[in-house]
VEXDOMAR-666725 format. One record per residue (C-alpha): residue number from 0; residue in one letter; y, x, z. Coordinates in nm, 3 decimals, padded with zeros to 5 digits. Layout:
BEGIN
@i:NUM	aa:a	yy:Y	xx:X	zz:Z
...
//
This chain:
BEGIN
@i:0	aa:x	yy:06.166	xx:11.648	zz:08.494
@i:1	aa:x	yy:06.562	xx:11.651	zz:08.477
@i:2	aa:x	yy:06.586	xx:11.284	zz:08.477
@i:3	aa:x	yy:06.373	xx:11.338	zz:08.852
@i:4	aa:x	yy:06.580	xx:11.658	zz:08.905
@i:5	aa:x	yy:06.899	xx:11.405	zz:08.868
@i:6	aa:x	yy:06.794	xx:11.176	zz:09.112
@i:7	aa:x	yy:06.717	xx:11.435	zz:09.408
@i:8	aa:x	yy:07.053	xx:11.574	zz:09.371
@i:9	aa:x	yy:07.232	xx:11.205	zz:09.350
@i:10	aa:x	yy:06.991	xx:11.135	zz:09.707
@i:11	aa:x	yy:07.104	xx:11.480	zz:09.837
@i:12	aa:x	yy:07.480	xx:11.394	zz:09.758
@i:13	aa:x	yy:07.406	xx:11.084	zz:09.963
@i:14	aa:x	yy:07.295	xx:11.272	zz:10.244
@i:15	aa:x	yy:07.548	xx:11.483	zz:10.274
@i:16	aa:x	yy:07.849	xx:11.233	zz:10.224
@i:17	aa:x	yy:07.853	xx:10.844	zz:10.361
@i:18	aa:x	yy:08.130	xx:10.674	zz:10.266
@i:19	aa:x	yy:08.435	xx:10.767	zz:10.436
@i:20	aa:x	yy:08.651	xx:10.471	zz:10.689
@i:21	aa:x	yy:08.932	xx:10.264	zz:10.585
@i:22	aa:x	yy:09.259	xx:10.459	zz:10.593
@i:23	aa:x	yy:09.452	xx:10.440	zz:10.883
@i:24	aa:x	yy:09.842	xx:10.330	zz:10.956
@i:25	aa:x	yy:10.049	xx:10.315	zz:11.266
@i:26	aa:x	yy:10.236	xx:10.026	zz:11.376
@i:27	aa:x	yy:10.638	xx:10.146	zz:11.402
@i:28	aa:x	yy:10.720	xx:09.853	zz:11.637
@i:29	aa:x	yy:10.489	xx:09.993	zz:11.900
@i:30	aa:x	yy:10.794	xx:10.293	zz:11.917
@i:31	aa:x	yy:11.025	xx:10.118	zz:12.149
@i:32	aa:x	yy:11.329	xx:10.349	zz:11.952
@i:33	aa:x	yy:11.562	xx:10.326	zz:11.593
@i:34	aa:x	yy:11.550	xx:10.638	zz:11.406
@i:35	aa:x	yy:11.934	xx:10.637	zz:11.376
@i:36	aa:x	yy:12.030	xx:10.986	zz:11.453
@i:37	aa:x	yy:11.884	xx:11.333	zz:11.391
@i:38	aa:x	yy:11.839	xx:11.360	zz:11.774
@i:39	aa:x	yy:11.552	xx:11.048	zz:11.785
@i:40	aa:x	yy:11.450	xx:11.138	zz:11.504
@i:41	aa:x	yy:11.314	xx:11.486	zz:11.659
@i:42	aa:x	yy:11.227	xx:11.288	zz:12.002
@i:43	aa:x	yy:10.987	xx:11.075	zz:11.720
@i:44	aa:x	yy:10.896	xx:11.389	zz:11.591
@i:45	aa:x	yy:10.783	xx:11.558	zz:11.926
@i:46	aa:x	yy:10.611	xx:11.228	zz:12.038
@i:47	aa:x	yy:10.397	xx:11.277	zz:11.732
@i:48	aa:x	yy:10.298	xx:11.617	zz:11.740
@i:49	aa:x	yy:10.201	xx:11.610	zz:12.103
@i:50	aa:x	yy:09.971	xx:11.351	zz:12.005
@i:51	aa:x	yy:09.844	xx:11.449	zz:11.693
@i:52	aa:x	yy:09.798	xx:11.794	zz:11.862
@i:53	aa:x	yy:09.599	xx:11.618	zz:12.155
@i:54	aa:x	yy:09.318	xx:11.500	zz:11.906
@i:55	aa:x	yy:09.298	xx:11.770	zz:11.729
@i:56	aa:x	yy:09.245	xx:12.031	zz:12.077
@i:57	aa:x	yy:08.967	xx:11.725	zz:12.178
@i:58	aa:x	yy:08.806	xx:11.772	zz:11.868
@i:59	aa:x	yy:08.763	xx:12.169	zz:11.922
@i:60	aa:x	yy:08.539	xx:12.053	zz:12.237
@i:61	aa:x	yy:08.265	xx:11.930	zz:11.982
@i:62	aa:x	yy:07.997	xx:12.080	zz:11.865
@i:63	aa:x	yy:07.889	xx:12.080	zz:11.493
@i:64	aa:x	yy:07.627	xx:11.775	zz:11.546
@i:65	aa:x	yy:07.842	xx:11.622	zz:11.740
@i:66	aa:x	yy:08.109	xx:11.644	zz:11.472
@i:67	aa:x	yy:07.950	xx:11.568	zz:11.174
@i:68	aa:x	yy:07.851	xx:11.270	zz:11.329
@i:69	aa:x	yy:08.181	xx:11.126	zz:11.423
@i:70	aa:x	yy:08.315	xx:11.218	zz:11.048
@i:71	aa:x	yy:07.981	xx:11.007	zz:10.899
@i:72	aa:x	yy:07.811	xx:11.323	zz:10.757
@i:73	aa:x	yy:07.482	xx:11.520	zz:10.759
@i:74	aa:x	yy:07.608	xx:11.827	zz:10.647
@i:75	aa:x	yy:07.980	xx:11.979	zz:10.723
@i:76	aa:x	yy:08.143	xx:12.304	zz:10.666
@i:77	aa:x	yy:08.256	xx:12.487	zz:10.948
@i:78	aa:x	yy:08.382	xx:12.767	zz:10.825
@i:79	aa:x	yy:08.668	xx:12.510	zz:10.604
@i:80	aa:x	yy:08.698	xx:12.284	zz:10.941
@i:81	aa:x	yy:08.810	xx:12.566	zz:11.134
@i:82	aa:x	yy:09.053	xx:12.724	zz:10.878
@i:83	aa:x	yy:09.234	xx:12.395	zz:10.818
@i:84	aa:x	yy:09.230	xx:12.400	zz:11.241
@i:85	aa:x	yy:09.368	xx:12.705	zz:11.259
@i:86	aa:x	yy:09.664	xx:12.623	zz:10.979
@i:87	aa:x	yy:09.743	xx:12.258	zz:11.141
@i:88	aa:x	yy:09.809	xx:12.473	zz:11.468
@i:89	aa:x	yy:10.061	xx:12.660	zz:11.298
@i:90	aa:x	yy:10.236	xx:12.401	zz:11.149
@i:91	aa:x	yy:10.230	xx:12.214	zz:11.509
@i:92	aa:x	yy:10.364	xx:12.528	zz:11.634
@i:93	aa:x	yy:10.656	xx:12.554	zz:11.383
@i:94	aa:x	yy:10.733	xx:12.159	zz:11.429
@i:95	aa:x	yy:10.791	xx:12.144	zz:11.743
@i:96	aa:x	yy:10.960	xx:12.458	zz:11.725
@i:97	aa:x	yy:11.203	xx:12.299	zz:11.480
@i:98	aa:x	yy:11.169	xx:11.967	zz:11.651
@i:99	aa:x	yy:11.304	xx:12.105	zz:12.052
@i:100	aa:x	yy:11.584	xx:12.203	zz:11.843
@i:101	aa:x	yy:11.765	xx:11.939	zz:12.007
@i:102	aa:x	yy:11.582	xx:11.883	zz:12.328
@i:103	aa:x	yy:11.972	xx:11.890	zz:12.515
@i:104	aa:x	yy:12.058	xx:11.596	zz:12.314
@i:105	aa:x	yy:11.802	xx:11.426	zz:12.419
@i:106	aa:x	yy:11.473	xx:11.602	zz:12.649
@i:107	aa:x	yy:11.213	xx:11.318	zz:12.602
@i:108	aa:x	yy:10.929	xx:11.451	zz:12.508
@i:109	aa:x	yy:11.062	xx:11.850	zz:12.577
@i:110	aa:x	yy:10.845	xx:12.120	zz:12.768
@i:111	aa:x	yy:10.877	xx:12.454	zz:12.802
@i:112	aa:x	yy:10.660	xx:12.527	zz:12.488
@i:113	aa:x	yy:10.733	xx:12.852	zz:12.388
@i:114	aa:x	yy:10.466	xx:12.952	zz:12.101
@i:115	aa:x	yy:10.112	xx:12.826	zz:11.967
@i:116	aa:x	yy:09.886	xx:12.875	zz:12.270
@i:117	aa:x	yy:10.159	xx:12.711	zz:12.486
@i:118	aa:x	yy:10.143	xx:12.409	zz:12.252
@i:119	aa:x	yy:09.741	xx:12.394	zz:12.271
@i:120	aa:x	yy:09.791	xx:12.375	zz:12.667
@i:121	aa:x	yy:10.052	xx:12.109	zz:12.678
@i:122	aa:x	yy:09.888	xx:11.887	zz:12.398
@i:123	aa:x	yy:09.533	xx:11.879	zz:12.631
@i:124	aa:x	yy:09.698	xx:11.793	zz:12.896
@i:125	aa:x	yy:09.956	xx:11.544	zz:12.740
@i:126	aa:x	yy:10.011	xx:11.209	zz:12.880
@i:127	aa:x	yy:10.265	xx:10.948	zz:12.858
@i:128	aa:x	yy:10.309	xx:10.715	zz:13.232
@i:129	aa:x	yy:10.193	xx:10.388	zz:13.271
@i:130	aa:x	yy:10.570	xx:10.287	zz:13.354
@i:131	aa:x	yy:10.720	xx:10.498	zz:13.055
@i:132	aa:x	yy:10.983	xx:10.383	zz:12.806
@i:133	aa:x	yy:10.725	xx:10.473	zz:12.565
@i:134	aa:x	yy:10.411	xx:10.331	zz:12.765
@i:135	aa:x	yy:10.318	xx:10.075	zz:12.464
@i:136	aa:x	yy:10.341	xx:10.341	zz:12.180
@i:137	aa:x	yy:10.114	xx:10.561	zz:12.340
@i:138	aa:x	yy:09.729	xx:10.428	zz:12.312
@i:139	aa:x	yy:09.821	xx:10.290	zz:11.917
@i:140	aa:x	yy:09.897	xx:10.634	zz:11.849
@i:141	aa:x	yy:09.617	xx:10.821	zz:12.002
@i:142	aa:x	yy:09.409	xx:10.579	zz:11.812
@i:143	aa:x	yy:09.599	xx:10.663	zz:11.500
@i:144	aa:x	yy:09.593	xx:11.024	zz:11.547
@i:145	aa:x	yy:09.183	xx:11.049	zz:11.607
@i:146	aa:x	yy:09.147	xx:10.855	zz:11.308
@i:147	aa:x	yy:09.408	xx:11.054	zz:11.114
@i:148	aa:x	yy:09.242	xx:11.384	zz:11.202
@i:149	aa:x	yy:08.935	xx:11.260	zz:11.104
@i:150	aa:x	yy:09.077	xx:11.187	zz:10.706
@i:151	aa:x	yy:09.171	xx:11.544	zz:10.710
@i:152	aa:x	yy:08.862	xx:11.696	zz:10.889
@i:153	aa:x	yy:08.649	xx:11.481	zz:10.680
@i:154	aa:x	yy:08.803	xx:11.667	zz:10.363
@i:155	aa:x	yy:08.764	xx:11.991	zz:10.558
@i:156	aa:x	yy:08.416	xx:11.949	zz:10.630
@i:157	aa:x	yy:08.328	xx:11.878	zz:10.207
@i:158	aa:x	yy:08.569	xx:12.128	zz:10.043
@i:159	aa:x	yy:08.535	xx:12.376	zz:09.856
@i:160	aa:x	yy:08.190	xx:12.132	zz:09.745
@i:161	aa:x	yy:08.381	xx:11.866	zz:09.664
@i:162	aa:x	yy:08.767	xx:12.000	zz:09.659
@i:163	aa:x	yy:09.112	xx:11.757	zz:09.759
@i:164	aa:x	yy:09.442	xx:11.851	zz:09.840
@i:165	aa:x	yy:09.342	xx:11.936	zz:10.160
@i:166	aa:x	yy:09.351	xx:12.312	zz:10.133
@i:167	aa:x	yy:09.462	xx:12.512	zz:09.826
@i:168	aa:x	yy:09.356	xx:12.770	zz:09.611
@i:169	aa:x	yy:09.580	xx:13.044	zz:09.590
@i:170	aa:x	yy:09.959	xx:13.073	zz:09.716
@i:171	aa:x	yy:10.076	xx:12.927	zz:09.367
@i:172	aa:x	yy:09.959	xx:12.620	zz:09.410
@i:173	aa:x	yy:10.199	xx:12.391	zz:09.639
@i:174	aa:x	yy:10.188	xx:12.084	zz:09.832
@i:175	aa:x	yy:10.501	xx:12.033	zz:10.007
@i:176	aa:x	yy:10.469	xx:12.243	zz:10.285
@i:177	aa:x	yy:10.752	xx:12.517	zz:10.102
@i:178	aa:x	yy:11.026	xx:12.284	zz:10.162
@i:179	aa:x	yy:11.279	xx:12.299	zz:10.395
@i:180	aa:x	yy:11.279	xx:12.129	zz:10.716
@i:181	aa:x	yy:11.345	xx:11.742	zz:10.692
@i:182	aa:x	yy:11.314	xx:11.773	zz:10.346
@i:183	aa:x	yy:11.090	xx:11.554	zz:10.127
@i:184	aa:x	yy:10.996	xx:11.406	zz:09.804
@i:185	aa:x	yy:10.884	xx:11.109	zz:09.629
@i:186	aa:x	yy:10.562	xx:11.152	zz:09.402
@i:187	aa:x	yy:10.407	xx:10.836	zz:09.196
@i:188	aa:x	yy:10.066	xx:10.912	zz:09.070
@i:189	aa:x	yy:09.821	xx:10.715	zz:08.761
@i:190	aa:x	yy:10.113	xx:10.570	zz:08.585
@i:191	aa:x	yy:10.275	xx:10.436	zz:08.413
@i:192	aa:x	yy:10.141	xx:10.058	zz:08.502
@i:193	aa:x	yy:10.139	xx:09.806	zz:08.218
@i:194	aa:x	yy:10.487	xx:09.624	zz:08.108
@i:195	aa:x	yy:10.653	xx:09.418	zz:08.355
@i:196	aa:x	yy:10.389	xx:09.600	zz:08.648
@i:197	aa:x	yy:10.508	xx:09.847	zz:08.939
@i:198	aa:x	yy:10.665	xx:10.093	zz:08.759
@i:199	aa:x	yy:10.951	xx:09.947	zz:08.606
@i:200	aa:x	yy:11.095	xx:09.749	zz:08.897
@i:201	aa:x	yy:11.031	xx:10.108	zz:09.103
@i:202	aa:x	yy:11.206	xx:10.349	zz:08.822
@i:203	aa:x	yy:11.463	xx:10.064	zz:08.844
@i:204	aa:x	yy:11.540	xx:10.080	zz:09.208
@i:205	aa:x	yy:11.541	xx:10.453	zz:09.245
@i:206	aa:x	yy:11.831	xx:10.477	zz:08.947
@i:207	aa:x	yy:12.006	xx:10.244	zz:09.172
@i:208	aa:x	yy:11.934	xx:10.474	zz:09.507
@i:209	aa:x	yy:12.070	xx:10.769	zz:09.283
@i:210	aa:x	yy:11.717	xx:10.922	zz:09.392
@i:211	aa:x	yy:11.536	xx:11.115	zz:09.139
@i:212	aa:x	yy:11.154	xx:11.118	zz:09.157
@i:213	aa:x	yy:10.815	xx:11.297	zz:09.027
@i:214	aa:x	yy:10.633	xx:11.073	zz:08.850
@i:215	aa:x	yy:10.264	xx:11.244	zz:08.761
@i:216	aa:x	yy:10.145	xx:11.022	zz:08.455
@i:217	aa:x	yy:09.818	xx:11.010	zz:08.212
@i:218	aa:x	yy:09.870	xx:11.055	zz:07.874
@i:219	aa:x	yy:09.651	xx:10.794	zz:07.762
@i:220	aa:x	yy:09.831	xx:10.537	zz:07.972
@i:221	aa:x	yy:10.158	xx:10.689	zz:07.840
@i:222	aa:x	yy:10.084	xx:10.652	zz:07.477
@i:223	aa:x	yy:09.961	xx:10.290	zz:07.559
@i:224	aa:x	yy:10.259	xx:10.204	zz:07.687
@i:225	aa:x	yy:10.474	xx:10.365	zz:07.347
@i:226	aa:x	yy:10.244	xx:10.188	zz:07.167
@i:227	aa:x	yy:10.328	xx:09.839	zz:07.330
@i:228	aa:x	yy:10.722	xx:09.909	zz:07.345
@i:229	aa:x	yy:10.878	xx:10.176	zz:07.141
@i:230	aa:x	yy:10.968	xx:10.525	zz:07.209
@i:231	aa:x	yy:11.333	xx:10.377	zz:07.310
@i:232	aa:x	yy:11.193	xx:10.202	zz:07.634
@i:233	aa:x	yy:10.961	xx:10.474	zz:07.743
@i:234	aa:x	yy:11.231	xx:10.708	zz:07.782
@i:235	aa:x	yy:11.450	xx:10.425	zz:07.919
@i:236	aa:x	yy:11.175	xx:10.372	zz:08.174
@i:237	aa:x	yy:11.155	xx:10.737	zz:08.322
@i:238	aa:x	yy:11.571	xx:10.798	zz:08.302
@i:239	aa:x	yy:11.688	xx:11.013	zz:08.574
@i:240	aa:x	yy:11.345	xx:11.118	zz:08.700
@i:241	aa:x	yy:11.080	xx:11.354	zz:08.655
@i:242	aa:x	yy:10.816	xx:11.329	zz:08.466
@i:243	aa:x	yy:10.484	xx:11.542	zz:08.509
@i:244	aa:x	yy:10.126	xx:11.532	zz:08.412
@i:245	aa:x	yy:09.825	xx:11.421	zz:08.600
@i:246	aa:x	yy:09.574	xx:11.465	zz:08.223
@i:247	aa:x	yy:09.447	xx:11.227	zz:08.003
@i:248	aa:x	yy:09.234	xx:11.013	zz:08.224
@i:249	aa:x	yy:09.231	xx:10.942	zz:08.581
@i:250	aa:x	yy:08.932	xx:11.128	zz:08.652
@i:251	aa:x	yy:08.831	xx:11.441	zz:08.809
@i:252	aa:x	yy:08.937	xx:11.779	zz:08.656
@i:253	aa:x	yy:08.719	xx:11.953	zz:08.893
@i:254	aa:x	yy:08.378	xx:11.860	zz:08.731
@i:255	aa:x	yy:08.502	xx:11.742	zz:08.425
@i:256	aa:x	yy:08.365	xx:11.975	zz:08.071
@i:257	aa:x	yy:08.664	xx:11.843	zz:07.933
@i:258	aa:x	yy:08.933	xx:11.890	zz:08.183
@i:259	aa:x	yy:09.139	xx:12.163	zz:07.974
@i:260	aa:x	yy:09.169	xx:11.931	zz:07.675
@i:261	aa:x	yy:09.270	xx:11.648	zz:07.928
@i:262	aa:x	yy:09.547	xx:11.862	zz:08.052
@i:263	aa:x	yy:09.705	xx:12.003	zz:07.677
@i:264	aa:x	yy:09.677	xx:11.699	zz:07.509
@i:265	aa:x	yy:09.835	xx:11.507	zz:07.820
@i:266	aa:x	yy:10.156	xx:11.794	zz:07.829
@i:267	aa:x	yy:10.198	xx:11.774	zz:07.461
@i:268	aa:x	yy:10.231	xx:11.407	zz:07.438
@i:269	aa:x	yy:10.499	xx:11.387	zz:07.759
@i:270	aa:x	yy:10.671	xx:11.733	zz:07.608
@i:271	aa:x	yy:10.725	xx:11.482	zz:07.272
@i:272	aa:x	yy:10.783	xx:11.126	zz:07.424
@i:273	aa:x	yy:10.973	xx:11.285	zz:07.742
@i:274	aa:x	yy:11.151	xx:11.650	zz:07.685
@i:275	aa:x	yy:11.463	xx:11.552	zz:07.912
@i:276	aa:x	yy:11.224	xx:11.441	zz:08.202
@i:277	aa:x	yy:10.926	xx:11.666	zz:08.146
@i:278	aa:x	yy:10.933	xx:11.902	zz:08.404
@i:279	aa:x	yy:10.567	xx:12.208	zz:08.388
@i:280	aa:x	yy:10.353	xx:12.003	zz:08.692
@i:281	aa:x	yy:10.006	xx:11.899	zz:08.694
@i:282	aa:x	yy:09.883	xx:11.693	zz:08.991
@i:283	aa:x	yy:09.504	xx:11.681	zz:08.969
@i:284	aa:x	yy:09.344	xx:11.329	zz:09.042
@i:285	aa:x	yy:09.183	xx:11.280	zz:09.370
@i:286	aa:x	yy:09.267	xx:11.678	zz:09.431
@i:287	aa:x	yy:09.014	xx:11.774	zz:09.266
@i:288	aa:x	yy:09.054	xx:12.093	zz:09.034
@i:289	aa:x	yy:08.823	xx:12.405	zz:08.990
@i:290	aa:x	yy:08.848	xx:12.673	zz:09.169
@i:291	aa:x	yy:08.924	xx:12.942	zz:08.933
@i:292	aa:x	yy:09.157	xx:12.730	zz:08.659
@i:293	aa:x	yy:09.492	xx:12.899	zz:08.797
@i:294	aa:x	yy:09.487	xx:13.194	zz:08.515
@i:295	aa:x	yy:09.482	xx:12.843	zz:08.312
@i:296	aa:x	yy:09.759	xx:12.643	zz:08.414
@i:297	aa:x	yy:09.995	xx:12.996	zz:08.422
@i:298	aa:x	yy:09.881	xx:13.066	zz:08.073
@i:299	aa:x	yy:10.054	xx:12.717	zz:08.026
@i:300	aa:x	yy:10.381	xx:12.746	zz:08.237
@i:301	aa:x	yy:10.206	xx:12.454	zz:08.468
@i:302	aa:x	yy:10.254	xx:12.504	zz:08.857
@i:303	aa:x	yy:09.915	xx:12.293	zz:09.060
@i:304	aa:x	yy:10.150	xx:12.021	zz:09.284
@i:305	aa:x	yy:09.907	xx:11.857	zz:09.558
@i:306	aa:x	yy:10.067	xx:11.688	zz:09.863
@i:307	aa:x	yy:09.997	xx:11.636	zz:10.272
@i:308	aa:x	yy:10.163	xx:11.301	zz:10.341
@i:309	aa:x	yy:09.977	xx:10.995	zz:10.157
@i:310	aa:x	yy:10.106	xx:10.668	zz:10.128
@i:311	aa:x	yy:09.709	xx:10.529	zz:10.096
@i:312	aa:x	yy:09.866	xx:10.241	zz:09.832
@i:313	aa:x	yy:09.575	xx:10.198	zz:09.661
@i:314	aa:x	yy:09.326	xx:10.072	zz:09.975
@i:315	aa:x	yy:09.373	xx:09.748	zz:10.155
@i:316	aa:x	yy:09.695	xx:09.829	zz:10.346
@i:317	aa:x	yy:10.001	xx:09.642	zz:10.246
@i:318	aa:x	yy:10.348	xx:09.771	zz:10.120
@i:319	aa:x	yy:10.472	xx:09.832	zz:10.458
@i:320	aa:x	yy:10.203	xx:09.959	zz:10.653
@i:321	aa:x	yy:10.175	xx:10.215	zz:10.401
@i:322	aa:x	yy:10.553	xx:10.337	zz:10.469
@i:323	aa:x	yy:10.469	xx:10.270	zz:10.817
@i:324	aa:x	yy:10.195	xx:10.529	zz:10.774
@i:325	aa:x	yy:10.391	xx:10.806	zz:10.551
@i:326	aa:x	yy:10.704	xx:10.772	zz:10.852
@i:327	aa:x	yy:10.435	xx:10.872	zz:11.137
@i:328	aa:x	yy:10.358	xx:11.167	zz:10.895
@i:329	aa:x	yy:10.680	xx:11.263	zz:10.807
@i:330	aa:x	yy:10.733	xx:11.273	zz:11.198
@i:331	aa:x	yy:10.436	xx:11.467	zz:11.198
@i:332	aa:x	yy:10.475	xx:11.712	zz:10.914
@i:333	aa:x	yy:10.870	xx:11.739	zz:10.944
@i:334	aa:x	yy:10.873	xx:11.818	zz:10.547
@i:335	aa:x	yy:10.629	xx:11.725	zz:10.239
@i:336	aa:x	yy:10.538	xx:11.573	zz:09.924
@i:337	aa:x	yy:10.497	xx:11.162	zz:09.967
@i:338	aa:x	yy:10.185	xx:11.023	zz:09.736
@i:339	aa:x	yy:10.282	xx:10.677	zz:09.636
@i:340	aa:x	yy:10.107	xx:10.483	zz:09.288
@i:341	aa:x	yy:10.386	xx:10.335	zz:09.082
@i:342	aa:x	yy:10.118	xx:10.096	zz:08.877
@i:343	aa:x	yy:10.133	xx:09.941	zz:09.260
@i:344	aa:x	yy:10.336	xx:09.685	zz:09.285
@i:345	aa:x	yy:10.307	xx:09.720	zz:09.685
@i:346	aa:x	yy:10.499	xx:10.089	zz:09.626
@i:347	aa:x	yy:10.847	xx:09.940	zz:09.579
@i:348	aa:x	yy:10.831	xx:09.766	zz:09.887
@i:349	aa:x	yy:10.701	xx:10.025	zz:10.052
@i:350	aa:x	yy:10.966	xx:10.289	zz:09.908
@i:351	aa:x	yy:11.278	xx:10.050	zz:10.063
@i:352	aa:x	yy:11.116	xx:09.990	zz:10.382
@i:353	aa:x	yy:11.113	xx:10.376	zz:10.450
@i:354	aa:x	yy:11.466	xx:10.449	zz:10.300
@i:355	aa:x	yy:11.623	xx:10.140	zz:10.509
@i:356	aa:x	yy:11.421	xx:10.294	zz:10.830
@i:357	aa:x	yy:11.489	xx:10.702	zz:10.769
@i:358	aa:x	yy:11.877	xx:10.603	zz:10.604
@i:359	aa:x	yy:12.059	xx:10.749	zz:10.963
@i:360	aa:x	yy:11.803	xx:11.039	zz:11.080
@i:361	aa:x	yy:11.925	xx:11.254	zz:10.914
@i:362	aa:x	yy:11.609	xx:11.370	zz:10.687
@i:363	aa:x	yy:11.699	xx:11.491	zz:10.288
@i:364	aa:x	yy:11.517	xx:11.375	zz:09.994
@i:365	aa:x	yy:11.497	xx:11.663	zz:09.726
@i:366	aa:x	yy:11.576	xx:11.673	zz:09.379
@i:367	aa:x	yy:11.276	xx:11.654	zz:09.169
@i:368	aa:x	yy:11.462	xx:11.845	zz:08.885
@i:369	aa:x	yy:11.491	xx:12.153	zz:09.138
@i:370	aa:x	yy:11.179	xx:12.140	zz:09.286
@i:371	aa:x	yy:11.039	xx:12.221	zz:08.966
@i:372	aa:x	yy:11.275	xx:12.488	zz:08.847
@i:373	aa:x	yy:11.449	xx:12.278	zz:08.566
@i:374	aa:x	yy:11.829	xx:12.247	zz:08.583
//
């Protein structure tokens, strides 16, 4: 009986959730502009939140068939759709806001927008001419855009049953979304990689960028890596940036019986290996964390960091065409934590191609050390 009972809730799983499409980039060279000023940088930024803001007011005209058949699923919740709707409006809202900032520097891509429900009329009727400056970026990013709303809505349509970093749990919990304006950070998750790998070329080059990064790591990685060096090199390997902890095992902590022991034993290892780059995060794998464990990680001093702009490193897309992907969101989002994968050797690349392409627009990378209280 429960190894039958086992296998109807496996075939219902399947029901409700097909596998999801390939993530998505966006091709920079199809944006006929350098990102060399503050200025283009908001024209960039206005281009993409028109657009993103056109897909998402198309997908309101669906109905919930309809819907859960262009996100692949039998079953979607929308109640969650329509919440995460009604916060991506806001943040449009505020964008653009932000973003028209400097529309008499430069008025491509300016209307007379003047709060939310202004916004929702000008994205449905958004267009870009056939004989535009920008006529070639325009159908590669409404592609992008449908695609990219779909990732999200996807995640919408499964959470709270299966939960992800796209919504969170109480107002503790933060995903990048508190920083300032043009403000970001760099996050490396499921390290550290074995000797030689991704990591220590990337730890490398950020010392020599003076940039100071979050690096979310699994204890028993960690400890394999000790065990293969010496103490000396693993804090050598993490100088100048931030360590946090992502628990013991790459697994989810949402399901997990375990997933309290995961996350002690993983802080008191980096608390002894690391105490000058320990800093009181945990970044749950895949997102995925119960819904009542906050009384948990405050009873620890641990503050839940998620993100909203992800690299996608770990699927098929190379180095740069995931920076390509996390610039169109950081256009997008105007602020946010960046999910690379240090074990990735593709993530180096990836981190120089969007330094060398953001170095003159006049964005700010925070200090990891602040964001998490430590000074």
């Amino acid at each position: 009986m429960r190894i039958a009972f086992l296998l109807l809730t496996g075939l219902l799983s399947a029901a409700v959730q097909a596998a999801p499409a390939a993530p998505t980039t966006f091709d920079r060279s199809h944006w006929p502009e350098q990102l060399d000023s503050p200025a283009l940088f908001d024209v960039a930024s206005r281009a993409e939140i028109l657009g993103f803001s056109q897909a998402l007011a198309a997908s309101e005209a669906l109905d919930e068939p309809a819907l859960a058949a262009r996100l692949g699923l039998k079953q979607i919740n929308l109640l969650s759709i329509n919440q995460v709707r009604a916060r991506l409006w806001q943040q449009l809202w505020r964008n653009y806001d932000l973003a028209q900032q400097s529309c008499e520097q430069d008025a491509s891509f300016c209307y007379a927008i003047d709060g939310q429900a202004e916004l929702r009329q000008q994205a449905a009727k958004f267009t870009v001419a056939s004989d535009s400056f920008y006529a070639g970026w325009a159908e590669p990013n409404r592609e992008f855009h449908q695609r990219y709303l779909d990732e999200l809505l996807r995640k919408a349509a499964l959470f709270p049953q299966i939960a992800s970093e796209i919504e969170r749990y109480s107002a503790l919990e933060r995903n990048g979304a508190e920083l300032n304006d043009r403000l970001f950070m760099l996050t490396f998750d499921a390290g550290p990689g074995t000797v030689g790998a991704g990591t220590d070329g990337l730890t490398e080059y950020l010392r020599r960028q003076k940039l100071g990064a979050t690096f979310f790591v699994l204890g028993n990685s960690l400890q394999m890596r000790r065990d293969k060096t010496s103490l000396t090199d693993l804090r050598a390997l993490y100088k100048g940036q931030c360590v946090g902890i992502q628990g013991w095992q790459y697994r989810s902590h949402g399901k997990w019986q375990d997933w309290q022991q995961s996350v002690l034993r993983s802080q008191a290892r980096v608390q002894a290996d690391l105490p000058d780059q320990y800093v009181p995060l945990f970044r749950p794998p895949y997102g995925q964390r119960r819904a009542d464990s906050q009384d948990f990680f405050a009873s620890q001093g641990l503050q839940v960091v998620l993100w909203n702009i992800d690299a996608q490193d770990q699927s098929a897309l190379s180095g740069e065409q995931s920076a390509q992907r996390v610039l169109t969101l950081m256009l997008l989002w105007r602020r946010g934590l960046i999910q690379f994968h240090d074990a990735q050797p593709k993530a180096q690349e990836a981190v120089a191609w969007l330094l060398k392409q953001t170095a003159q627009s006049g964005i700010g990378w925070e200090d990891c050390r602040h964001f998490a209280g430590k000074s």
